[in-house]
C-alpha positions as CSV (number, residue, x, y, z in Angstrom):
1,X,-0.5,-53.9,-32.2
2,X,2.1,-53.1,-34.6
3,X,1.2,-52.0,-38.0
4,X,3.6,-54.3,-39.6
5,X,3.7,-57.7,-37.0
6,X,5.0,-60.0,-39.3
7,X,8.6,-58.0,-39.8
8,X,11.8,-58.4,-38.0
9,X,14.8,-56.2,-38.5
10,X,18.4,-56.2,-38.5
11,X,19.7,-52.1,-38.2
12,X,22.5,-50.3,-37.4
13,X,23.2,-47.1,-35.7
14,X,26.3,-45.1,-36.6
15,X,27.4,-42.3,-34.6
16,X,25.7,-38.9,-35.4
17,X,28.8,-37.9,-36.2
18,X,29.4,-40.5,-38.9
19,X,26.8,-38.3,-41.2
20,X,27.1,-34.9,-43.0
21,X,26.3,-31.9,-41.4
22,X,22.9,-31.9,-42.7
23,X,21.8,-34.9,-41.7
24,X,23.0,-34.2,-38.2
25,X,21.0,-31.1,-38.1
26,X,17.7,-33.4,-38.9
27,X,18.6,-36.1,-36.9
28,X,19.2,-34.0,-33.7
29,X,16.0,-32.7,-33.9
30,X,13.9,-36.1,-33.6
31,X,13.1,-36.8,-29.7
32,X,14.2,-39.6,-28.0
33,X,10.7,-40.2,-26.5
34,X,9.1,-40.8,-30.3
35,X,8.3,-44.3,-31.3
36,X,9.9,-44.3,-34.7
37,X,9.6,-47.9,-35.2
38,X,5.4,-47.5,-36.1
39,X,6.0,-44.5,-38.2
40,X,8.6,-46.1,-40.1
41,X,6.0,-49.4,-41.0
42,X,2.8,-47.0,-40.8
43,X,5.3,-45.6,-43.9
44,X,5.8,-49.0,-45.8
45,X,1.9,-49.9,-45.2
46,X,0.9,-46.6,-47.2
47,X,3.5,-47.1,-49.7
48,X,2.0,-50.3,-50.4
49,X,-2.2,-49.2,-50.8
50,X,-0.3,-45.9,-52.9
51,X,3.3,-45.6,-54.4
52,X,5.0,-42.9,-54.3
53,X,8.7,-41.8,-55.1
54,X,10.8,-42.6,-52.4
55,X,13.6,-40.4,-53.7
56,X,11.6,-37.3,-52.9
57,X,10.6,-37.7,-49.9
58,X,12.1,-36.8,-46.7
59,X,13.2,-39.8,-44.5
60,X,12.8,-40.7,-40.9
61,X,15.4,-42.6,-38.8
62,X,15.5,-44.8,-35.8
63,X,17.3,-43.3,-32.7
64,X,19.6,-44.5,-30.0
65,X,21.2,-42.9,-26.8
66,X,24.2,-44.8,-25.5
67,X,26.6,-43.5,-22.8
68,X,25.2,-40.2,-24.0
69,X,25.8,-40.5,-27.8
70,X,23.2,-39.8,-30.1
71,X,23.4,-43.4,-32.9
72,X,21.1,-43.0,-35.9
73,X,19.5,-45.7,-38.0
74,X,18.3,-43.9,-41.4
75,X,15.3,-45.7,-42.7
76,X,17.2,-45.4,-46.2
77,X,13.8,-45.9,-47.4
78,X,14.6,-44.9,-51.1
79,X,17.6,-47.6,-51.3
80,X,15.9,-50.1,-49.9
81,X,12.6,-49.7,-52.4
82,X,14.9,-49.5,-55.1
83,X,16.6,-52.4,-53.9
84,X,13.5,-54.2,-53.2
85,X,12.2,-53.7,-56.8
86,X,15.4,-54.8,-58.7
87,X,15.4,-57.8,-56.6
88,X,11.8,-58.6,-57.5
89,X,12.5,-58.0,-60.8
90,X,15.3,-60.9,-61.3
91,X,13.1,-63.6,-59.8
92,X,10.7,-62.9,-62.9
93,X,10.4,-62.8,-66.6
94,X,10.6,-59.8,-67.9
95,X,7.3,-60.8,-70.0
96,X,5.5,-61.9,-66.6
97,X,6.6,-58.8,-65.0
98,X,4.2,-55.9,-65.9
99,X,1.2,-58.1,-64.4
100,X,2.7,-58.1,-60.8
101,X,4.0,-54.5,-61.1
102,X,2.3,-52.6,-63.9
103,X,4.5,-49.8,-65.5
104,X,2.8,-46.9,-63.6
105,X,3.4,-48.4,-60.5
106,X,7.1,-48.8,-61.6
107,X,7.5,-45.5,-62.8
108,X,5.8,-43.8,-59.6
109,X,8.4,-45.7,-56.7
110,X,11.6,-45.1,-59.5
111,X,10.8,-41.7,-59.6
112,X,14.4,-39.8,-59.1
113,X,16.5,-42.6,-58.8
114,X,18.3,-41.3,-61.8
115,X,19.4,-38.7,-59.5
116,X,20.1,-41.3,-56.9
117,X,23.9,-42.3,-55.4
118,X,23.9,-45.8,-54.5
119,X,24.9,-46.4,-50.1
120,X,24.3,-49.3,-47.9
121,X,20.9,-49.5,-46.1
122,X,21.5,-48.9,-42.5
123,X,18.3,-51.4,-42.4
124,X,17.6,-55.4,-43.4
125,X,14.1,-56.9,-42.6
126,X,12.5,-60.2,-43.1
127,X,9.3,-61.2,-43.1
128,X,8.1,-64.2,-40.6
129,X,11.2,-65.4,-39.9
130,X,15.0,-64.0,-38.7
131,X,17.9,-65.6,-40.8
132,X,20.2,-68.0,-38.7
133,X,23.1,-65.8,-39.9
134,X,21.7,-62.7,-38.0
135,X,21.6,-64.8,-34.6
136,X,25.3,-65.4,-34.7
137,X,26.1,-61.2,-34.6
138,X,24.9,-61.8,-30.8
139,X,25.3,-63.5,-27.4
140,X,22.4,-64.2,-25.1
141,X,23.7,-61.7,-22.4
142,X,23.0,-59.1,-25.2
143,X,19.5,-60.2,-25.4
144,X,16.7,-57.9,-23.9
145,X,12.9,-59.0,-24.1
146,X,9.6,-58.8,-22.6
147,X,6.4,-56.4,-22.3
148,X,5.5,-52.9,-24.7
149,X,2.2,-51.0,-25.1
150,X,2.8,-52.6,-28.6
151,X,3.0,-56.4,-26.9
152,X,6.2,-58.9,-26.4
153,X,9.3,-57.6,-27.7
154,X,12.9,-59.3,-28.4
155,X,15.9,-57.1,-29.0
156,X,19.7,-57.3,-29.0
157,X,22.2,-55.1,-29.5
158,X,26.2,-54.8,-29.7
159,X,29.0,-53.0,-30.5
160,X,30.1,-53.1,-34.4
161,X,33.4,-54.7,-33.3
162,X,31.6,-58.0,-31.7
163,X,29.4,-58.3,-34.4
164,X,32.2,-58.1,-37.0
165,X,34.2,-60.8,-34.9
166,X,31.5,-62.9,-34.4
167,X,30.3,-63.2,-38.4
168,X,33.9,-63.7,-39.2
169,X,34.1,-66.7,-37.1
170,X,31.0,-67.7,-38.2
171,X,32.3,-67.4,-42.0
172,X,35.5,-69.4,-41.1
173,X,33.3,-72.2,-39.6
174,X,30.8,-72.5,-42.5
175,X,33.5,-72.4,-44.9
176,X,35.7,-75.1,-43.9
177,X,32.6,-77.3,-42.8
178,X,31.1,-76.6,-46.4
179,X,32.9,-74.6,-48.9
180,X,31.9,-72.3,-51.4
181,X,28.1,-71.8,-52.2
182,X,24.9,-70.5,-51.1
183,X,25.5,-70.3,-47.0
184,X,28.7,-69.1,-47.4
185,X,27.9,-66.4,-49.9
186,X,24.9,-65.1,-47.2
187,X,27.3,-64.7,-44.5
188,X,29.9,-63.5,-46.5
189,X,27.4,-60.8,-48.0
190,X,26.5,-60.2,-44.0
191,X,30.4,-59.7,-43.4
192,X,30.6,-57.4,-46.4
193,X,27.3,-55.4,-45.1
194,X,28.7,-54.3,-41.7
195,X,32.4,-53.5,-42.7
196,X,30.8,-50.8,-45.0
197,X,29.8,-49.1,-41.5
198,X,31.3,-46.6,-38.8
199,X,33.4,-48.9,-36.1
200,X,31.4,-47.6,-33.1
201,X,27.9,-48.3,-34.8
202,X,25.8,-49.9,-32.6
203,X,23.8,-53.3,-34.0
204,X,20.4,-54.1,-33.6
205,X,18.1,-57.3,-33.8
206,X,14.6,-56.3,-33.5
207,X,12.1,-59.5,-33.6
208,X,9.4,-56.9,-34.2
209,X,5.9,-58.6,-33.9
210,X,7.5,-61.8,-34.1
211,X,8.1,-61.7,-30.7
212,X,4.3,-62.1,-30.2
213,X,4.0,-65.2,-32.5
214,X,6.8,-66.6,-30.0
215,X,4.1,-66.2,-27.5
216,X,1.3,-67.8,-29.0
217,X,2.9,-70.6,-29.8
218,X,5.4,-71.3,-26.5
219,X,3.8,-69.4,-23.7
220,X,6.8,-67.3,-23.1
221,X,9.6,-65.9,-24.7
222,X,11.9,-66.8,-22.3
223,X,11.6,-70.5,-24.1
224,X,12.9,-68.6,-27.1
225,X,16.9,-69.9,-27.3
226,X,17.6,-69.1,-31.5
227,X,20.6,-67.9,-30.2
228,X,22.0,-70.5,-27.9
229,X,20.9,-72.8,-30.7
230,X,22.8,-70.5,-33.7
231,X,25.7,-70.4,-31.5
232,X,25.5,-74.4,-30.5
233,X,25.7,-75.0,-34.1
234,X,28.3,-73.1,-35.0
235,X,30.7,-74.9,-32.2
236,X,29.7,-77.9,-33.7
237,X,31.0,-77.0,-37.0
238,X,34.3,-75.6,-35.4
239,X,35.0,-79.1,-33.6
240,X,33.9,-80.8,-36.6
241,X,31.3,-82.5,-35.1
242,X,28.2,-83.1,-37.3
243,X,25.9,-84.0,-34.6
244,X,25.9,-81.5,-32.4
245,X,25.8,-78.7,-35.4
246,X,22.9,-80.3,-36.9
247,X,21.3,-80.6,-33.4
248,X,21.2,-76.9,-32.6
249,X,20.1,-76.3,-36.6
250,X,17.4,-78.4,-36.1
251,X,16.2,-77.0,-33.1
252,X,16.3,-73.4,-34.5
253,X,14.7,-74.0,-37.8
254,X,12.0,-76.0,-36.1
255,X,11.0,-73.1,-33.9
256,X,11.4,-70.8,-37.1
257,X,9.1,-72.8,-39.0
258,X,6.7,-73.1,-36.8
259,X,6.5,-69.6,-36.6
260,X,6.5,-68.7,-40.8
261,X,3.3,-71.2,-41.0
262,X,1.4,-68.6,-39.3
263,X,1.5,-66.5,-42.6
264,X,-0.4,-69.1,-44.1
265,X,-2.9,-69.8,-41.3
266,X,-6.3,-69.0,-41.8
């Protein structure tokens, strides 16, 4: 069982060589055989019962061999805590605020920041469901799934340069078919996200326990066709016809919200 289940995640793995020499040294010294996906959630559970300063702690990374290249995924836990808190922080009044975070709290996960050089995350997650705009970085050939000690599992993976084309096209369609506004900006900011990486990362969709809520509710994950249905869509948009986008949508934000009701379920 997976300490986190409900968390899917979108990485990517730049070249060892894409980091400074420091990094390399730590990196290198991880095995390949360690499951670094627990460690990194056991992490953001404990971090959650009692804060700490990111910024001064020593992170952990995820760790890929390809055609016998080392690729590293830092967990960039500091950015992304940082990140996460300013985020929070906008959806709320700054009066309401304090009783959701109170100022110790604040003050224990900000610790060092001022110290801190902003970089992009090499990691997004979402909780209880995976944002259309991820599927369309892949093709179903790219798809791997089936059985771990830690139960069903769903990844994909490609080069940088596929993903890049693919979320341009992507942007191009949505675009044209709807302008400027809220879609648009996502994928755009998706667009943005990966250019800011090394052209021979490596990119990663991990369903996480997701995979196993797939299960429950289908029997298999080989019913699971998001990206088919991402990809369906998208074609419709491109030919201009309605029907056929809104067909695949449908289809993928049916299964999706199927599966986000089970954060609710008693």
């Amino acid at each position: 069982m997976r300490p986190t289940p409900y968390v899917a995640s979108l990485r990517i793995y730049e070249p060892i060589e894409a980091f400074d020499p420091v990094d390399r040294v730590r990196w290198k010294q991880i095995p390949m055989n360690i499951h670094t996906g627990n460690d990194e959630q056991k992490l953001a559970l404990r971090r959650v019962i009692r804060p700490e300063p990111p910024f001064a702690q020593k992170d952990g990374a995820h760790i890929l061999e390809h055609d016998g290249e080392r690729f590293v995924a830092p967990w960039s836990t500091a950015i992304r805590t940082w990140a996460a808190l300013a985020d929070f922080k906008t959806m709320l009044p700054s009066t309401v605020f304090p009783f959701f975070l109170p100022q110790n709290v604040e003050e224990a996960i900000s610790a060092g920041s001022e110290d801190w050089q902003p970089s992009a995350p090499h990691i997004l997650t979402e909780t209880w469901a995976i944002p259309p705009r991820w599927f369309s970085l892949f093709v179903p050939k790219e798809r791997l799934r089936g059985d771990s000690p830690d139960g069903p599992f769903t990844i994909m993976r490609t080069k940088m340069n596929h993903a890049r084309e693919r979320i341009a096209v992507t942007y191009a369609a949505v675009l044209k078919a709807f302008g400027d506004g809220e879609v648009s900006d996502e994928v755009k900011d998706l667009l943005e996200w990966l250019d800011l990486f090394h052209p021979r990362s490596i990119v990663e969709l991990d369903y996480g326990g997701l995979a196993g809520f797939l299960v429950q509710l289908d029997g298999s994950l080989d019913l699971d066709t998001s990206v088919e249905d991402v990809h369906s869509s998208i074609q419709g948009l491109i030919a201009g016809d309605g029907v056929a986008a809104g067909r695949g949508y449908e289809r993928l934000v049916s299964r999706w919200r199927r599966i986000a009701a089970f954060e609710y379920a008693t």
